[in-house]
MARDOTOR-901380 format. One record per residue (C-alpha): x, y, z. Coordinates in Angstrom, 2 decimals. Example, Ala and Ser with C-alpha at 12.3 -4.5 7.8 and 13.67 -1.06 7.14 Angstrom:
<nodes>
NODE; 12.30; -4.50; 7.80
NODE; 13.67; -1.06; 7.14
</nodes>
This chain:
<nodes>
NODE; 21.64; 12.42; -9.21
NODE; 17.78; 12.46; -8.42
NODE; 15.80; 9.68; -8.34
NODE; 12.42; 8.62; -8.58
NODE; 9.78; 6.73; -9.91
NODE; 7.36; 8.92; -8.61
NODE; 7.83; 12.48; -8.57
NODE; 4.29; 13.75; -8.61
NODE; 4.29; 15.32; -4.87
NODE; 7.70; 17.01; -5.32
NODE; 5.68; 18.20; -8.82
NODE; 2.78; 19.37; -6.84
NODE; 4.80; 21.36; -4.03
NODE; 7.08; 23.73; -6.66
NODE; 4.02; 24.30; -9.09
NODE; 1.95; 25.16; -6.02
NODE; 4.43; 27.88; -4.99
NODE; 4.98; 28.76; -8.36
NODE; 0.96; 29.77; -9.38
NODE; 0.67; 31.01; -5.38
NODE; 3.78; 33.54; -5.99
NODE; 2.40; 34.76; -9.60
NODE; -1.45; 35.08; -8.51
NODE; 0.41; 37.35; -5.83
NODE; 2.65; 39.36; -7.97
NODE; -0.18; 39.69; -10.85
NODE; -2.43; 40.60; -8.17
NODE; -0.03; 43.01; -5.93
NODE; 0.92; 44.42; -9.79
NODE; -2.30; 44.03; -12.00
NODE; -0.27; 42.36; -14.42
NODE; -0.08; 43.68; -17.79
NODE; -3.65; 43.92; -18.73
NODE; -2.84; 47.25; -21.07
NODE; -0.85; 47.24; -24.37
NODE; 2.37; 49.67; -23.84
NODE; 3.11; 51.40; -26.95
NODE; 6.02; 52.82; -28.42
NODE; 6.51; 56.35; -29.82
NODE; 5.31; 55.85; -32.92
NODE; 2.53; 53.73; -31.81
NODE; 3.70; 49.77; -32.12
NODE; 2.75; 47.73; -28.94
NODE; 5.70; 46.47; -27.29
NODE; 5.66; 42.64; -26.67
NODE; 7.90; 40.73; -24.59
NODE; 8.51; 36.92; -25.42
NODE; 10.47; 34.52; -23.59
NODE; 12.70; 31.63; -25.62
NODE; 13.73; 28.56; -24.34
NODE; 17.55; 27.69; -23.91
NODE; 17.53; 25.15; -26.38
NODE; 15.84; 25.17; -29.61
NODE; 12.18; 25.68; -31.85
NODE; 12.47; 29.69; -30.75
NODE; 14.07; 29.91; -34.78
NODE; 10.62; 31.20; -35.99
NODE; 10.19; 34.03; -33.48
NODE; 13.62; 35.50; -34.40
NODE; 13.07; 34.97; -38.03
NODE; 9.49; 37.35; -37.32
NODE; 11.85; 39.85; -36.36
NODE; 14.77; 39.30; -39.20
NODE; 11.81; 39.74; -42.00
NODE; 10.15; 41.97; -40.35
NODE; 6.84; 40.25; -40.00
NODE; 6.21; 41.90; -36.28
NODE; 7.16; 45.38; -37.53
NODE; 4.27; 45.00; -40.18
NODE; 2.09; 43.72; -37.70
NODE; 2.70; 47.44; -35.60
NODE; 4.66; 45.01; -33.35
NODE; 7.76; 46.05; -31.22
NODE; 8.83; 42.38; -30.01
NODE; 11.81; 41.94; -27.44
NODE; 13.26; 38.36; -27.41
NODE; 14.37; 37.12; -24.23
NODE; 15.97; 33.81; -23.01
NODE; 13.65; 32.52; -20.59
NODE; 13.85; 29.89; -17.37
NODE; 16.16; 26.82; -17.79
NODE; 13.40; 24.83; -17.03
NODE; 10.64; 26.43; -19.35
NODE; 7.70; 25.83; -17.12
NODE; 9.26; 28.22; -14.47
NODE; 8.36; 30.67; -17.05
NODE; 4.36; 31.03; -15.92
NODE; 5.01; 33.88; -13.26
NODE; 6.84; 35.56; -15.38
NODE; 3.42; 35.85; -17.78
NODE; 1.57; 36.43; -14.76
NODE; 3.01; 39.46; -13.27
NODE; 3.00; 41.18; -17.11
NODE; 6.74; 41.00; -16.97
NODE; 6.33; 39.41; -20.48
NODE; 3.29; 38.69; -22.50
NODE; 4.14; 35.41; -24.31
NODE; 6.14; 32.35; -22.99
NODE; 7.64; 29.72; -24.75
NODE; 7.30; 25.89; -23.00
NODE; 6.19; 22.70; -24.07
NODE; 3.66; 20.07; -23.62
NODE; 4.12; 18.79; -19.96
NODE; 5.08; 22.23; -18.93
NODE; 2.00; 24.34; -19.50
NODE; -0.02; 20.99; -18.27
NODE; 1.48; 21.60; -15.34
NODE; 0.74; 25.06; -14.64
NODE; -2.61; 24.31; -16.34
NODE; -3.08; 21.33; -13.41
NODE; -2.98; 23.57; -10.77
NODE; -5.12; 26.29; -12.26
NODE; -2.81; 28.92; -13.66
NODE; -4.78; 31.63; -15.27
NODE; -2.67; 30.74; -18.84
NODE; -3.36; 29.59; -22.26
NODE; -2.01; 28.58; -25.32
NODE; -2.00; 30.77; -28.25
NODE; -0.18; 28.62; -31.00
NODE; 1.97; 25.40; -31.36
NODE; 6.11; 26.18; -32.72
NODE; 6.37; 22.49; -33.61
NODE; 4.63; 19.17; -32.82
NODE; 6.40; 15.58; -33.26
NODE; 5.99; 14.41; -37.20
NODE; 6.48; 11.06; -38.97
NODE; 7.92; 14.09; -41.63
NODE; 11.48; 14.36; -40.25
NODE; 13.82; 11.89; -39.22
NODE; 13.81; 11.16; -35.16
NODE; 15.89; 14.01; -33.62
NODE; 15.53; 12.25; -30.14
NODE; 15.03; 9.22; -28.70
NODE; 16.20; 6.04; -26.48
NODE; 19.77; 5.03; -26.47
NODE; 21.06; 1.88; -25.22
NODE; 24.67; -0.42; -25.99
NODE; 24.84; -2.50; -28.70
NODE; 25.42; -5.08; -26.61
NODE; 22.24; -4.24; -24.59
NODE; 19.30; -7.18; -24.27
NODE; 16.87; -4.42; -24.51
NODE; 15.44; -4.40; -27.87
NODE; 12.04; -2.77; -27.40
NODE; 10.66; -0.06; -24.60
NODE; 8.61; -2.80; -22.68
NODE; 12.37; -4.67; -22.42
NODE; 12.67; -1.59; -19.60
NODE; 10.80; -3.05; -17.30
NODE; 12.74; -3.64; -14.09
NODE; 15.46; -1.37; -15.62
NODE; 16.59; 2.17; -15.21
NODE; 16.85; 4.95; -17.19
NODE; 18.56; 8.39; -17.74
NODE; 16.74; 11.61; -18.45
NODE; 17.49; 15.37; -17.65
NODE; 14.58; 16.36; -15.76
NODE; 12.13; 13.98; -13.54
NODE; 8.38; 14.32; -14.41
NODE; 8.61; 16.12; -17.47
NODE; 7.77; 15.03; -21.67
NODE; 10.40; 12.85; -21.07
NODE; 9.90; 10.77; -18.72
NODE; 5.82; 10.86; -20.05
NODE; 6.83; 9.26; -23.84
NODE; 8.85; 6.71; -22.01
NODE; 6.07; 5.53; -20.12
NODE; 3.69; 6.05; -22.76
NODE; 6.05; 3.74; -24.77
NODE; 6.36; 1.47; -22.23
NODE; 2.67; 1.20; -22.21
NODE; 1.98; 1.18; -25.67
NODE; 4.72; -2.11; -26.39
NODE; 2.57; -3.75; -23.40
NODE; 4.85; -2.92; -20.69
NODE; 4.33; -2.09; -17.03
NODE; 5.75; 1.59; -16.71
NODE; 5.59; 1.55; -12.65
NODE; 8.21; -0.82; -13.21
NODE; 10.88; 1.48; -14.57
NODE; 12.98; 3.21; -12.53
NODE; 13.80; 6.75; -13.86
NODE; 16.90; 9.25; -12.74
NODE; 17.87; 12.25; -13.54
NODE; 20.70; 13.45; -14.80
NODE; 22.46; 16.07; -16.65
NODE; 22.42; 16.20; -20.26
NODE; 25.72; 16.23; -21.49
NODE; 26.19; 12.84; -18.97
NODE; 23.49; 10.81; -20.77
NODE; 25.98; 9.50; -23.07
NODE; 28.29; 8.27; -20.51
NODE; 26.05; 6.93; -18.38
NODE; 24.72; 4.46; -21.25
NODE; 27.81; 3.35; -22.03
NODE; 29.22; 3.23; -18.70
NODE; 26.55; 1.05; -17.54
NODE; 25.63; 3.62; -14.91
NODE; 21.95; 3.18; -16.34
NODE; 20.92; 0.59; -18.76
NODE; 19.43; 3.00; -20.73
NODE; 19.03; 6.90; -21.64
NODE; 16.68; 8.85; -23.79
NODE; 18.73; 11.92; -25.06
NODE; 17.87; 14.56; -27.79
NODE; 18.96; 16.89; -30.33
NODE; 23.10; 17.07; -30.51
NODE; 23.47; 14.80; -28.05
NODE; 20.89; 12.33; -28.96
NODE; 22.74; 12.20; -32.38
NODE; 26.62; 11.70; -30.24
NODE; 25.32; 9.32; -28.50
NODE; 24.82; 7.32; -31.76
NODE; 28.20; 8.40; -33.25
NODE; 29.91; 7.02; -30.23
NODE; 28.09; 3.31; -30.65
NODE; 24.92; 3.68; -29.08
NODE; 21.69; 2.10; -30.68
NODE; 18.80; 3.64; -30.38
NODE; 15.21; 1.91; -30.08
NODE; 11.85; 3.63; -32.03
NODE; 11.62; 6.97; -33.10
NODE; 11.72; 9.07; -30.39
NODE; 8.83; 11.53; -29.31
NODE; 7.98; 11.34; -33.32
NODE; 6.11; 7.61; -32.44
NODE; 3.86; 9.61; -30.84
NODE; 2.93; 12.45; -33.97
NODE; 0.81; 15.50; -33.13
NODE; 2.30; 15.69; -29.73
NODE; 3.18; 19.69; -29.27
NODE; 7.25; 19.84; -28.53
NODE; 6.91; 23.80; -28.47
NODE; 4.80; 25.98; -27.94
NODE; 4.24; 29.97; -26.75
NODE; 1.38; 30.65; -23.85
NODE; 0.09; 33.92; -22.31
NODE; -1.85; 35.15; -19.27
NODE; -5.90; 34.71; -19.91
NODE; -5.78; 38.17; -18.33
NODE; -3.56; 39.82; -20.97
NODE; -5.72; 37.78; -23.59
NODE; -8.65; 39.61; -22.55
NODE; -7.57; 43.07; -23.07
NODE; -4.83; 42.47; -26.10
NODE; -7.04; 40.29; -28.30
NODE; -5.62; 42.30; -31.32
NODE; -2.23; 42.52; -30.40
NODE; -2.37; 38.81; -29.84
NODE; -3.90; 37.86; -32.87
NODE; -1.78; 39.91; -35.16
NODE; 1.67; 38.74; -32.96
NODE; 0.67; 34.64; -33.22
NODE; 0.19; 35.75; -37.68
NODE; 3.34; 37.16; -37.57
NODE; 4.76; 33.75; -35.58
NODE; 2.92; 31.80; -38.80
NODE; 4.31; 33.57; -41.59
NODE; 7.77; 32.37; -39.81
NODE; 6.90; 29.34; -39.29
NODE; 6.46; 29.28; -43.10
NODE; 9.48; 30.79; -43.98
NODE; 11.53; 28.50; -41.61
NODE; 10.31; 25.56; -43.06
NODE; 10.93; 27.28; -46.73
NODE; 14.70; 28.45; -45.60
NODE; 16.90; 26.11; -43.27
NODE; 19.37; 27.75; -44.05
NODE; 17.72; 30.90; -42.26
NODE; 17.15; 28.53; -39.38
NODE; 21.18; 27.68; -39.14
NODE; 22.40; 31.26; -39.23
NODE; 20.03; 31.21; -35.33
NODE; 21.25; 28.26; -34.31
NODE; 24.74; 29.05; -34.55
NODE; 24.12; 32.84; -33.29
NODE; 21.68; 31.75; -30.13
NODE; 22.44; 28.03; -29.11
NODE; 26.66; 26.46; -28.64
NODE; 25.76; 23.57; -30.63
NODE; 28.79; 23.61; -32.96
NODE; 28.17; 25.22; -36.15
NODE; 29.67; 21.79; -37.84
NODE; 27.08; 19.67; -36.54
NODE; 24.20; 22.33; -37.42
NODE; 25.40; 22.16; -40.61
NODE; 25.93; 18.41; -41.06
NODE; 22.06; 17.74; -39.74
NODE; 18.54; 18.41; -41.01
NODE; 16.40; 21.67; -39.18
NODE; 13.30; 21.34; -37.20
NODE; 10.13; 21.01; -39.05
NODE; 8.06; 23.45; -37.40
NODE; 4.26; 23.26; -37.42
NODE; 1.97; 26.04; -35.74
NODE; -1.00; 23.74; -35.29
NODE; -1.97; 22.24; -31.96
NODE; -3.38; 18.78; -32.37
NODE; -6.03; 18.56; -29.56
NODE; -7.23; 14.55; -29.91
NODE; -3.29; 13.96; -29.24
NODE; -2.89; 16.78; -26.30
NODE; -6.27; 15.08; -24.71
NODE; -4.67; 11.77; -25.06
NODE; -1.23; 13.41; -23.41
NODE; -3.06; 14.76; -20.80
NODE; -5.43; 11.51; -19.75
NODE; -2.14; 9.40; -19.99
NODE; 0.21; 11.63; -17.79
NODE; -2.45; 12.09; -15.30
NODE; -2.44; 8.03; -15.24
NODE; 1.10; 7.74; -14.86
NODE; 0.98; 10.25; -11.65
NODE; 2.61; 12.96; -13.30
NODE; -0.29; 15.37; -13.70
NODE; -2.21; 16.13; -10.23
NODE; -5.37; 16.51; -12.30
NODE; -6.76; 16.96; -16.18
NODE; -7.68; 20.37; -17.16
NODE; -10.50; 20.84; -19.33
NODE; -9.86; 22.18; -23.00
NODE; -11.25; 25.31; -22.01
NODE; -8.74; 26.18; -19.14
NODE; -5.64; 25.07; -22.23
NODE; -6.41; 27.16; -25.37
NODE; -6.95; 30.73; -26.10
NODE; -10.14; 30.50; -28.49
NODE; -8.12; 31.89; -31.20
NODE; -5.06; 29.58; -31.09
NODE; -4.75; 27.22; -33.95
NODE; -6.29; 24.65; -32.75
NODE; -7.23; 20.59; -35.03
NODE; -8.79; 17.85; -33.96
NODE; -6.56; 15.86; -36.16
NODE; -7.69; 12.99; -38.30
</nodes>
């Protein structure tokens, strides 16, 4: 079990040797600044999927053929556990689009990895019904996220989106967030660590967010979705690949909207990948509602991300806009 209530310089140290080992192997490589083609001329485009979920619309851009039309040749691969490993990857050309989320391009983006974002896969909405969120006993005397001052609380990885919306929560409900201890833990334990009293509270997600419930656990707000506009998924690429693939770029983040537009049309479509490329149990994908995916990246909300994790010690600095976005991602400055 790791602990900490501060794991900014153990942050620091890994994403150091992460953007020093990928500004070497781009370097030692020249990344992959040229479009390889196939034999009858489609450029061949590697993308990287998280382990868990939002990579539906990428897969459905290959089912209806949206990056064959687009002279595409996409391979899908499963990425890093831990999506923000995925950078070096980008880097060294070994794929040309990454998936990740907020915290973990911000990261990379902190300590001045030559990436950017090229469009959002979803963003937390007030549309769907909270697919994540803090967990506590019924018997618990918390009843709101400043009631976790002085407590601690169970999340799978230190540092990360998690651990930022609890503090931000904290925060916002006029809590002290330096006062809450955090640990980490292992997903399928959050559960029994709530109920065990192990920690006095856990913030879970997706099939087990929705267990923990089932076995008696009450959950407080709504999750990441009390914070809407906040990108959950997203893909990135290398600025370097940007530079010489603008087309290829362009035409592979249309193809990623029309799926986005189809998955949102077709949940059904979105089942048939989540019981092919995830083990959640086909019962519970069937019982529950799909992800509401939005390609759109909210930048008054990512600004407000990024000033508020570099507050809470979790970003070493804030990048500017311009070291975040690729100038044709879909970017909104919200209302």
């Amino acid at each position: 079990m790791e602990t900490s209530r501060n794991p900014r310089r153990r942050t620091v140290l890994i994403l150091t040797a992460l953007a020093v080992t990928g500004s070497l192997t781009a370097t030692a490589c020249g990344g992959e600044s040229a479009t390889a083609t196939t034999s009858d001329g489609k450029a061949k485009v590697t993308v990287l999927r998280s382990n868990g979920a939002i990579f539906e619309p990428l897969y459905i851009a290959q089912q209806q053929g949206y990056f064959k039309d687009a002279g595409l040749d996409v391979t899908i691969k499963a990425g890093a556990q831990d999506t923000s490993q995925n950078a070096p990857s980008v880097l060294n050309g070994e794929a040309q689009f990454a998936m990740t989320d907020s915290s973990g391009f911000l990261k990379g983006a902190a300590q001045d990895m030559p990436i950017r974002i090229v469009t959002g896969l979803q963003s937390a909405t007030t549309k769907t019904d909270p697919t994540d969120g803090l967990l506590v006993k019924k018997s618990s005397s918390i009843k709101s996220f400043r009631d976790l001052e002085g407590k601690t609380v169970g999340i799978s990885a230190l540092g990360g989106t998690i651990q930022f919306i609890c503090e931000y929560l904290v925060q916002k409900a006029g809590g002290d967030p330096a006062k809450v201890k955090f640990v980490a833990l292992p997903t399928t334990s959050l559960t029994d660590a709530a109920t065990s009293g192990k920690t006095d509270a856990v913030f879970s997600f997706g099939p087990f967010y929705f267990a923990g419930k089932d076995s008696g656990l009450r959950s407080i707000g709504n999750g990441m979705n009390d914070v809407p506009g906040m990108v959950q998924g997203l893909l990135f690429s290398s600025r370097q690949y940007l530079s010489k693939n603008g087309d290829t770029a362009k035409k592979f983040i249309e193809a990623v909207a029309k799926a986005i537009t189809y998955a949102n049309q077709h949940p059904d479509a979105v089942r048939a990948i989540d019981k092919k490329y995830t083990q959640v149990p086909a019962a519970f994908i069937d019982k529950h509602a799909t992800n509401y995916y939005d390609k759109t990246l909210n930048t008054t909300v990512m600004r407000t991300v990024i000033t508020k994790m570099h507050a809470f010690d979790l970003l070493d600095k804030e990048p500017k806009d311009s070291a975040i976005y690729w100038d044709q991602a879909p970017t909104s400055a919200g209302e």
